[in-house]
Backbone as JSON, one array per atom type, in Angstrom:
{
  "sequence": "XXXXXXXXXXXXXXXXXXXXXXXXXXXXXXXXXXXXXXXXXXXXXXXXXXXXXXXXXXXXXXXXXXXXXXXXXXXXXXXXXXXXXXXXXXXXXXXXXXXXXXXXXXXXXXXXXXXXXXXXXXXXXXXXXXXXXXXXXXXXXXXXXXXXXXXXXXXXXXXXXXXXXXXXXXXXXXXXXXXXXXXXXXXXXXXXXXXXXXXXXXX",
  "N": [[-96.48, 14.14, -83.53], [-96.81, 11.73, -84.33], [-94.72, 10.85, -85.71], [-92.35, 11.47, -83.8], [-93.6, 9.11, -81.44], [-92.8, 7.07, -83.5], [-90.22, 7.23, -83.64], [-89.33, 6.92, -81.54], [-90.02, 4.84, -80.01], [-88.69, 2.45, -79.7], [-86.25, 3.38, -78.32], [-84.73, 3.53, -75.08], [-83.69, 5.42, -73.41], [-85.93, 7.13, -73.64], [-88.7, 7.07, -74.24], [-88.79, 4.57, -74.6], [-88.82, 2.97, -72.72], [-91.49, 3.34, -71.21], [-95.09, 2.1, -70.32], [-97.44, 1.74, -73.48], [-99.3, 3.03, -73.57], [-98.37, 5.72, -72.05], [-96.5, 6.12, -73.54], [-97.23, 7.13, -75.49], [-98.39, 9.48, -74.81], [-96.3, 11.13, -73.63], [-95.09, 10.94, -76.07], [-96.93, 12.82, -77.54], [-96.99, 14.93, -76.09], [-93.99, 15.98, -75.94], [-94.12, 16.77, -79.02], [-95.57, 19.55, -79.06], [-94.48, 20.92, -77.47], [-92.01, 22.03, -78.76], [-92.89, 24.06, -80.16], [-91.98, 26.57, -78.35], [-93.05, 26.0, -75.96], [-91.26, 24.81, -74.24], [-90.76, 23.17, -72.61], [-90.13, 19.9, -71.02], [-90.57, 16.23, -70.94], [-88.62, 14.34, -71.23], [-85.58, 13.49, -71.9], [-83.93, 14.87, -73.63], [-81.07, 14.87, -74.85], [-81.27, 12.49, -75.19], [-82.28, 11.48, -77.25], [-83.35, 10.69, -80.29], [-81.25, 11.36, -83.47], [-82.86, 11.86, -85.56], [-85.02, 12.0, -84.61], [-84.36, 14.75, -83.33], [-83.47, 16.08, -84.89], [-86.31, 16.5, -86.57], [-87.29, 18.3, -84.25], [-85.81, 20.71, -84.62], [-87.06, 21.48, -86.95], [-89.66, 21.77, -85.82], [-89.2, 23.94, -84.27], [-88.18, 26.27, -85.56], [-89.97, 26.74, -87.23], [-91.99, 27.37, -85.06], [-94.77, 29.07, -83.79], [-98.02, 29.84, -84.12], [-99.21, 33.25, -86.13], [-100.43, 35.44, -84.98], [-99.72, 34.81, -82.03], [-97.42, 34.76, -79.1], [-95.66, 33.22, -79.34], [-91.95, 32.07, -80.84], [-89.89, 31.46, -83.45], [-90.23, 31.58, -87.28], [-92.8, 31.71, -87.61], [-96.21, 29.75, -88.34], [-97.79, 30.93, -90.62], [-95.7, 32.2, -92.04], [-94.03, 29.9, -93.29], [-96.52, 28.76, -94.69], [-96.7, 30.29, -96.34], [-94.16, 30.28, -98.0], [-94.21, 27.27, -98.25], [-96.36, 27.12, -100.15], [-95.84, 28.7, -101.7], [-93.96, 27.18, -103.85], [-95.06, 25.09, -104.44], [-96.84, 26.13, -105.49], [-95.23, 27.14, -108.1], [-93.86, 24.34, -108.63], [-96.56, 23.52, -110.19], [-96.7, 25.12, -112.22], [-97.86, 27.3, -112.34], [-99.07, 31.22, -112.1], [-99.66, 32.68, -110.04], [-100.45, 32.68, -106.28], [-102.88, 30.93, -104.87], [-105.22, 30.1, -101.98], [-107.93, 29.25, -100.87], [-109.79, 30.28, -102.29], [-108.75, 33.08, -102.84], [-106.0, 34.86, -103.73], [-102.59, 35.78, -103.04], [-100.66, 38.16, -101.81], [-98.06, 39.09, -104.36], [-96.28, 40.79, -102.39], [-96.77, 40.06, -99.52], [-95.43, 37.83, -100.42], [-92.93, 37.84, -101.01], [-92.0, 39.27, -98.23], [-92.6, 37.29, -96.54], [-90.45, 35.37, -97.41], [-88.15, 37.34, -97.16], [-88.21, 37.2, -93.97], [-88.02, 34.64, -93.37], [-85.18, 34.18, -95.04], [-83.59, 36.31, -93.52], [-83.76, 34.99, -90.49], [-82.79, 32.33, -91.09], [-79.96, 33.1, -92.1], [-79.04, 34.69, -89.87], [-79.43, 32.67, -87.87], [-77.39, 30.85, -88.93], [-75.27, 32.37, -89.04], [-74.4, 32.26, -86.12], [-74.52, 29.59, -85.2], [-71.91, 29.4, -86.98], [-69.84, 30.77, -85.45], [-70.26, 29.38, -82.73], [-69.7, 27.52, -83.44], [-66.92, 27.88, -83.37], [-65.76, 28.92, -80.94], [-67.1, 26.61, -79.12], [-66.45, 23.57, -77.86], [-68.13, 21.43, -78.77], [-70.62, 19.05, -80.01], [-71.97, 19.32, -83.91], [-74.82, 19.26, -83.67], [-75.7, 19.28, -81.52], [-74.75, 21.82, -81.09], [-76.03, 23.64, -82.86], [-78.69, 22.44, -82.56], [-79.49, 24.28, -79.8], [-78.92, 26.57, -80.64], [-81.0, 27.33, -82.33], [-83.49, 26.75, -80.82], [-82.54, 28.53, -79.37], [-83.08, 30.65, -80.28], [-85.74, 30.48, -81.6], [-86.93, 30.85, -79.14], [-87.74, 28.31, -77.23], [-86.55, 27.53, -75.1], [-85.22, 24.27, -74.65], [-83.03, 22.3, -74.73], [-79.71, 20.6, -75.46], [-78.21, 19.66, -73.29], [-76.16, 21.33, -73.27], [-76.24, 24.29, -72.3], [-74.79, 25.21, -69.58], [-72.32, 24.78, -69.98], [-70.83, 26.35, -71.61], [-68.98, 28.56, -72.92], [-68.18, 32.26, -71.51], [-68.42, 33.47, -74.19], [-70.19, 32.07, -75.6], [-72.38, 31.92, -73.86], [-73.2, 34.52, -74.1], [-73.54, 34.98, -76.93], [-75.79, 33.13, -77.05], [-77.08, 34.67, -75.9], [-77.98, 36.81, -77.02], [-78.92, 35.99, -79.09], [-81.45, 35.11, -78.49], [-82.51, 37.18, -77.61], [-82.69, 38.66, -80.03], [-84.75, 36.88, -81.16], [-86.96, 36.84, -79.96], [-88.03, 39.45, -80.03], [-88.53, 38.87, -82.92], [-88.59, 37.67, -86.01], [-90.33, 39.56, -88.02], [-90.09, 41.96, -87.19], [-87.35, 42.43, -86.65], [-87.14, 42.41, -89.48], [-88.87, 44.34, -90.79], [-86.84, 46.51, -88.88], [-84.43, 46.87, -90.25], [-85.49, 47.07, -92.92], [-85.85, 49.75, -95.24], [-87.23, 51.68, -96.3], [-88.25, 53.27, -99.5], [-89.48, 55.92, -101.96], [-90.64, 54.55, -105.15], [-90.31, 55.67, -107.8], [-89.9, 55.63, -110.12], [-89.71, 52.63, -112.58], [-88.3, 49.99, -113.77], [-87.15, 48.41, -116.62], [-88.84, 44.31, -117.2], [-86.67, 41.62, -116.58], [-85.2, 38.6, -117.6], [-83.02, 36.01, -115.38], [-80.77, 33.64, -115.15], [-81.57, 30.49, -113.08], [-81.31, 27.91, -110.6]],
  "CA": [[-96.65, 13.2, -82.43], [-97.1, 10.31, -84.78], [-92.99, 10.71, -86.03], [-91.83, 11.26, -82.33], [-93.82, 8.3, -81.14], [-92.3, 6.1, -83.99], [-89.03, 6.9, -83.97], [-88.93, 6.95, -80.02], [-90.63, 3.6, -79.69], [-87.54, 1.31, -78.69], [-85.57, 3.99, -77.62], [-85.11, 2.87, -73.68], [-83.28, 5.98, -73.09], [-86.7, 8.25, -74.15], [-89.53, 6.59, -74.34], [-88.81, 3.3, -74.63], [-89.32, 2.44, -70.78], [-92.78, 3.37, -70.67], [-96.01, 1.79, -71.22], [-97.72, 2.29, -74.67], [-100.55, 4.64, -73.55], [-97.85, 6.61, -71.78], [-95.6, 6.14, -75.09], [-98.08, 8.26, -76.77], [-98.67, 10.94, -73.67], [-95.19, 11.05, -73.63], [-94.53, 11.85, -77.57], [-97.5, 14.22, -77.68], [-96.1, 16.43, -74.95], [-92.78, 16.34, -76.56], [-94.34, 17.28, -80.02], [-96.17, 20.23, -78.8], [-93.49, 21.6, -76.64], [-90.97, 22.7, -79.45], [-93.17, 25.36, -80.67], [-92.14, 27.67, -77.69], [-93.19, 25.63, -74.83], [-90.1, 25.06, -73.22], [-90.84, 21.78, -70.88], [-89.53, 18.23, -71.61], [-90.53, 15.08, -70.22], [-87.69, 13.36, -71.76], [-84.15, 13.89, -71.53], [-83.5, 15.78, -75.21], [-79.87, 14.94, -75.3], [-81.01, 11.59, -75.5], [-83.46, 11.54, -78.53], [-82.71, 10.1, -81.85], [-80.7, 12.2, -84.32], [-83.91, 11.94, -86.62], [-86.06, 13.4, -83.56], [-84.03, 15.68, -83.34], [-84.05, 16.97, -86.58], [-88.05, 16.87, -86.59], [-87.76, 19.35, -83.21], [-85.52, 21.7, -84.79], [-88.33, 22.01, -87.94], [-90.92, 22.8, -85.23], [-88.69, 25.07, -83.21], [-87.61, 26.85, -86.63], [-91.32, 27.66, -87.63], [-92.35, 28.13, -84.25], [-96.25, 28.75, -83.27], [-98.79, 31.21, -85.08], [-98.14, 34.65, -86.17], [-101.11, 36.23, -83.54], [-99.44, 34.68, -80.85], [-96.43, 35.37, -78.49], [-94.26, 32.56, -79.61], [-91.08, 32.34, -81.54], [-89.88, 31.43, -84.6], [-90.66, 32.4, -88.56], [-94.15, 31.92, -87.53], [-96.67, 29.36, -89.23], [-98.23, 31.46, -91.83], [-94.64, 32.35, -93.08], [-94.16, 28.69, -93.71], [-97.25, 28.18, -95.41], [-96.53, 30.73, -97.42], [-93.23, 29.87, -98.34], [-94.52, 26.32, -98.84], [-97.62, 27.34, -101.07], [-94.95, 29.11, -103.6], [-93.04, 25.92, -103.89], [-96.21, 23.69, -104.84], [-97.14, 27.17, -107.41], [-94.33, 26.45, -109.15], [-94.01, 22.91, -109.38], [-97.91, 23.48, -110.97], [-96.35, 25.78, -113.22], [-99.06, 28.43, -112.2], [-98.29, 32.56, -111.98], [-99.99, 33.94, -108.89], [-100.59, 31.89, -105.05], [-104.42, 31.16, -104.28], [-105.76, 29.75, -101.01], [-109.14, 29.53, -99.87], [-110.34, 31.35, -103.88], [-108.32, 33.7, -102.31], [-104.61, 35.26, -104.45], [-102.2, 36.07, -101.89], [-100.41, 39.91, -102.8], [-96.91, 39.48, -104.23], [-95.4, 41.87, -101.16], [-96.5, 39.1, -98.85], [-94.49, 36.33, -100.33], [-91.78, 39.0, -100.63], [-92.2, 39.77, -96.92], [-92.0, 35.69, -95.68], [-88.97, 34.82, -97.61], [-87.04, 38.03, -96.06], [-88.17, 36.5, -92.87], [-87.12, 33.18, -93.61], [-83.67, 34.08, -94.89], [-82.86, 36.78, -92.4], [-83.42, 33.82, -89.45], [-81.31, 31.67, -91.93], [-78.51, 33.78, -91.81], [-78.79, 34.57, -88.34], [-78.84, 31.32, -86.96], [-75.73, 29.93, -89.5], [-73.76, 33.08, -87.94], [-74.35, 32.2, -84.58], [-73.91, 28.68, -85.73], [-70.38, 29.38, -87.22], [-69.26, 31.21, -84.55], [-70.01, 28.68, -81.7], [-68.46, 26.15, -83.66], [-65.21, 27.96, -83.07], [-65.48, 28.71, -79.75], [-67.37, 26.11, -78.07], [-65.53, 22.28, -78.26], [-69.56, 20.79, -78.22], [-70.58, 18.43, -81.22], [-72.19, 20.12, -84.35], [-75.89, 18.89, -84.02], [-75.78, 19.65, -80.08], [-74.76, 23.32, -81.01], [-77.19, 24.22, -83.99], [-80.29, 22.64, -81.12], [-79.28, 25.46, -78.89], [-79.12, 27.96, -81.52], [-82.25, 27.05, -82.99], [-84.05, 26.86, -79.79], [-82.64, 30.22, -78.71], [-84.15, 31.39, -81.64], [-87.58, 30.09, -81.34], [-87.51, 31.44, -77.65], [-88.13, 27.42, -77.11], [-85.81, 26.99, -73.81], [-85.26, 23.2, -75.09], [-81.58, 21.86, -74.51], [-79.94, 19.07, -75.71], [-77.44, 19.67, -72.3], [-74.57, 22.16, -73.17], [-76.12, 25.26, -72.17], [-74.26, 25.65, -68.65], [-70.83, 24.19, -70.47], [-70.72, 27.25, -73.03], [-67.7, 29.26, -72.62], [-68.95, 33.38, -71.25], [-68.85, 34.17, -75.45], [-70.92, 31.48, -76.4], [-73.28, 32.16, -73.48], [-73.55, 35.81, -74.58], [-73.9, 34.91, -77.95], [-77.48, 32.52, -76.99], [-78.88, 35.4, -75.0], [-78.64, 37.68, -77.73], [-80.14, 35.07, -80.15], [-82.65, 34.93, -78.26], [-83.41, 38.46, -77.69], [-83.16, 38.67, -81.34], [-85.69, 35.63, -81.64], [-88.12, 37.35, -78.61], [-88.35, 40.57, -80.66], [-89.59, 38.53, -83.8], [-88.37, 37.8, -87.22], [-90.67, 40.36, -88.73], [-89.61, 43.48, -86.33], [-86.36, 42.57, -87.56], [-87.21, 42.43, -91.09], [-88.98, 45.67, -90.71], [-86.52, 47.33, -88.71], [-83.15, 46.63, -91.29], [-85.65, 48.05, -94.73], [-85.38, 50.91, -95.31], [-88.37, 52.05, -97.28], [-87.99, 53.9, -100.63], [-90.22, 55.6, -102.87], [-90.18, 53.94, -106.06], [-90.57, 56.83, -108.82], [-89.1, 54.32, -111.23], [-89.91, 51.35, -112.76], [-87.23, 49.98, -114.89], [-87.91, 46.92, -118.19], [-88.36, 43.67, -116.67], [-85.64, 41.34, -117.84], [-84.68, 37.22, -116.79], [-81.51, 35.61, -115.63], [-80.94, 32.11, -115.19], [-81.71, 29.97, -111.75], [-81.08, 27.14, -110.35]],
  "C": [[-96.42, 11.78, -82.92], [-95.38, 9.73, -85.52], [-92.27, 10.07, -84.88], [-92.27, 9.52, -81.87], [-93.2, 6.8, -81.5], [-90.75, 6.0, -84.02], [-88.28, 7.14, -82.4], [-89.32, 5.97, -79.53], [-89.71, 2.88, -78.69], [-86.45, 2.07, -77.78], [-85.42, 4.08, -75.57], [-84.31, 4.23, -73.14], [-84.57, 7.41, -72.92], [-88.03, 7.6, -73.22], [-89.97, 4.9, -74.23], [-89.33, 1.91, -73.26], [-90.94, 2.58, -70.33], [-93.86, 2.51, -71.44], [-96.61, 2.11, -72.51], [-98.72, 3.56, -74.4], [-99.56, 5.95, -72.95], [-96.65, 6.92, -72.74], [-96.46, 7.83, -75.65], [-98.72, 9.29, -76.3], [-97.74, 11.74, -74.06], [-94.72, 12.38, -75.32], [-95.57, 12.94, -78.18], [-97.12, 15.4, -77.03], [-94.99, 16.87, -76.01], [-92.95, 16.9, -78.13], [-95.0, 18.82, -80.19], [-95.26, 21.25, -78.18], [-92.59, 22.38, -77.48], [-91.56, 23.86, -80.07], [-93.49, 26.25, -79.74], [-92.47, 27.43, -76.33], [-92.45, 25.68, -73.66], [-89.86, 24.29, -71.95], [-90.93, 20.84, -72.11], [-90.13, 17.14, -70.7], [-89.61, 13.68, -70.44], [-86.02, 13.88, -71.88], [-83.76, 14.48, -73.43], [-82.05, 15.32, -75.76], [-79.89, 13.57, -75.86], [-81.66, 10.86, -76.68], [-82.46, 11.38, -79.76], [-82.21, 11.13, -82.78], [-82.14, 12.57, -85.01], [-84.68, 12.72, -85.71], [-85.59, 14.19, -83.69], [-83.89, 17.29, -84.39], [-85.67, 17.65, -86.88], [-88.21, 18.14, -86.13], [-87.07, 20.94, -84.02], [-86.09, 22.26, -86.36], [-89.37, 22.74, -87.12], [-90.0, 24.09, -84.5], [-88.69, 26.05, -84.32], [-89.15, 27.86, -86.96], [-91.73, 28.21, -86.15], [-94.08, 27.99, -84.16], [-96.76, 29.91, -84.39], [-98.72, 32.74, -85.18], [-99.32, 35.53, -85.01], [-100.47, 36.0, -82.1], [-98.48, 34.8, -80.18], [-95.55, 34.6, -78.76], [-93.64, 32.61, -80.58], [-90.94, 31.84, -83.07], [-90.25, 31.93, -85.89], [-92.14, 32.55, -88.2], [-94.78, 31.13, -88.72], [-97.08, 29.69, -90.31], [-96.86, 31.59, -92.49], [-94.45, 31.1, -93.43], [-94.92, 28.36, -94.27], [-97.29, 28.38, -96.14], [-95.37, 30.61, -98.54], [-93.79, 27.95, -99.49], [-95.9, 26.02, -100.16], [-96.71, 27.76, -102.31], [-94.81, 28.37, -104.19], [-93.54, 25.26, -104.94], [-96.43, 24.46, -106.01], [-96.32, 26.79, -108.0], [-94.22, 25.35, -109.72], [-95.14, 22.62, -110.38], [-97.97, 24.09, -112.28], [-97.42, 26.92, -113.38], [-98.12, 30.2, -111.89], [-98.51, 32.76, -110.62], [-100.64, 32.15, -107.94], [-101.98, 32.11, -105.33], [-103.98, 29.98, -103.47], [-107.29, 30.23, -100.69], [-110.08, 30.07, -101.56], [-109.81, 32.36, -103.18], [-106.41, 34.41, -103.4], [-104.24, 36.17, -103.53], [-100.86, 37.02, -102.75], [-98.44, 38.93, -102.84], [-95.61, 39.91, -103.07], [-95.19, 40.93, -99.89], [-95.87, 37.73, -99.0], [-93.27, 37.37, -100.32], [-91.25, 38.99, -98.87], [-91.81, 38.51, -96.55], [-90.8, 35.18, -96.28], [-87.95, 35.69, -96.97], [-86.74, 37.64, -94.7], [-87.69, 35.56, -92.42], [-85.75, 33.23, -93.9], [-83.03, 35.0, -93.77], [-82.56, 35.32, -91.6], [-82.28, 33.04, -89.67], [-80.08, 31.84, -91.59], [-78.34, 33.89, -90.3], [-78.62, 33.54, -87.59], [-77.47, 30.46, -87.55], [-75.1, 31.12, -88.86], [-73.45, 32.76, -87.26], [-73.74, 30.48, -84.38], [-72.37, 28.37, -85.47], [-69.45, 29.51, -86.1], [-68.68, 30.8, -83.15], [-69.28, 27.76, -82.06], [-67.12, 26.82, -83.15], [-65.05, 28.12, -81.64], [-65.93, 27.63, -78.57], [-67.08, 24.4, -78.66], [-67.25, 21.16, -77.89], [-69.9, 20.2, -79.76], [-71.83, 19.58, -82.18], [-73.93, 20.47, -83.94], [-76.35, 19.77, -82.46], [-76.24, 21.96, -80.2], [-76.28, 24.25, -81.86], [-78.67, 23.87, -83.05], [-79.95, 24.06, -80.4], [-79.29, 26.68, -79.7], [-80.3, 28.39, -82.02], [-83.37, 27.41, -81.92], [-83.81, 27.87, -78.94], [-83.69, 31.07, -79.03], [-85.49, 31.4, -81.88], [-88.05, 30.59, -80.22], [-88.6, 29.95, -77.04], [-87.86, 27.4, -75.55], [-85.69, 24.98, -73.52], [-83.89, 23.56, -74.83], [-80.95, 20.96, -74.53], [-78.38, 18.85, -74.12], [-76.18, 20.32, -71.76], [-74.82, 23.43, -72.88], [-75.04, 25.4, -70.83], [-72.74, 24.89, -68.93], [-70.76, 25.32, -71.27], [-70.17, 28.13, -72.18], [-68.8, 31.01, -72.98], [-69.01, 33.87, -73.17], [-69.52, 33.68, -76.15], [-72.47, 31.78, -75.67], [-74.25, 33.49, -73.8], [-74.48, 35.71, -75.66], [-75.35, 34.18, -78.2], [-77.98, 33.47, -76.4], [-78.97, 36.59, -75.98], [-79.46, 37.4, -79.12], [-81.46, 35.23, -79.65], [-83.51, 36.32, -77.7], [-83.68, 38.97, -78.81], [-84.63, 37.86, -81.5], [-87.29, 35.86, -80.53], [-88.8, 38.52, -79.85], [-89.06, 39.79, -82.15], [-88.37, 38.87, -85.26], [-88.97, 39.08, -87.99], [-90.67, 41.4, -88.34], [-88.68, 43.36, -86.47], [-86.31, 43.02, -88.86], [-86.78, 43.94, -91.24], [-87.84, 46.87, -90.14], [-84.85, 47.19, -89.46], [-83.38, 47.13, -92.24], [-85.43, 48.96, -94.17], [-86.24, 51.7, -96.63], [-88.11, 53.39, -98.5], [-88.78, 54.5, -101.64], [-89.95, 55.64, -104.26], [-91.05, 55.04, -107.39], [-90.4, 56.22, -109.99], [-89.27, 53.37, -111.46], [-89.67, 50.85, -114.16], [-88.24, 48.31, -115.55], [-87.66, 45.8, -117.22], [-87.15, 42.81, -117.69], [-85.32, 39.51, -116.54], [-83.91, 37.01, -116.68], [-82.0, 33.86, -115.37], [-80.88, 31.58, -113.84], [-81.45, 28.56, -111.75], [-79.85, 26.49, -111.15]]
}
């Protein structure tokens, strides 16, 4: 709210027209909305590149994993972002809470996280070729399929019948859930075997 607000301040196309107390109605709505909401009180197409960017972080994660909305889902993000910080600490194993969080489940949120990945740069790629709409425009709409946001920065009813196709099956992908994807692509194995470990080189 406190991004939106600042970087929608002068903007006379957003926010910029209204009083300050309704400044900051205004950019709370609009901060709240991208995780799945799906109502604007501001014209989207006309929001600062940098907003824009912000929305398609919340659209991306999305709302909490108990609840019906889209995206990776907050806990996968926290968990993702808890590895990150392990490492930089130079520590072995995640804790939260005095809590050490299992191996299988950081396993489990990065599959989540790159499936989406991939899936949204396909869908991505793809519109770039067929639909003549700028890049930033397209990747909102993909993103926001994907989250099952219904956010638009104004090109849905301009998208040629293979681009339109191609958002409603994003978003029946992005309804059904990153992790009913996951799940339904393994392909579970039992592991009789358990070979030497051994390192390669990263980054």
């Amino acid at each position: 709210m406190i991004f939106i607000f600042l970087l929608e301040y002068q903007n006379q196309k957003t926010l910029g027209m209204l009083p300050p107390a309704e400044k900051l109605w205004g950019a709370y709505f609009q901060a709240v909305t991208p995780r799945t909401a799906g109502f604007n009180t501001t014209d989207i197409g006309s929001l600062h590149e940098s907003t824009i960017t912000l929305l398609l972080l919340l659209m991306f994660v999305g709302a909490g994993s108990a609840s019906t909305g889209g995206g990776i889902k907050l806990t996968t993000f926290l968990v993702i972002l808890l590895s990150v910080i392990t490492f930089l600490k130079g520590k072995k194993h995640i804790s939260i809470a005095k809590k050490t969080l299992k191996d299988q489940l950081i396993i489990r949120s990065l599959a989540i996280s790159t499936i989406s990945v991939l899936l949204i740069l396909a869908a991505v790629f793809i519109l770039n070729m067929t639909e003549p709409k700028p890049f930033l425009a397209i990747l909102f709409e993909v993103v926001s399929a994907f989250g099952t946001v219904g956010l638009s920065m104004g090109i849905t009813a301009d998208l040629t019948p293979v681009g339109k196709i191609l958002i409603i099956f994003i978003m029946f992908l992005g309804k059904l859930g990153p992790l009913t994807l996951a799940f339904s692509l393994a392909r579970p194995e039992q592991e009789n075997i358990r070979y030497s470990s051994e390192d390669i080189l990263t980054g």
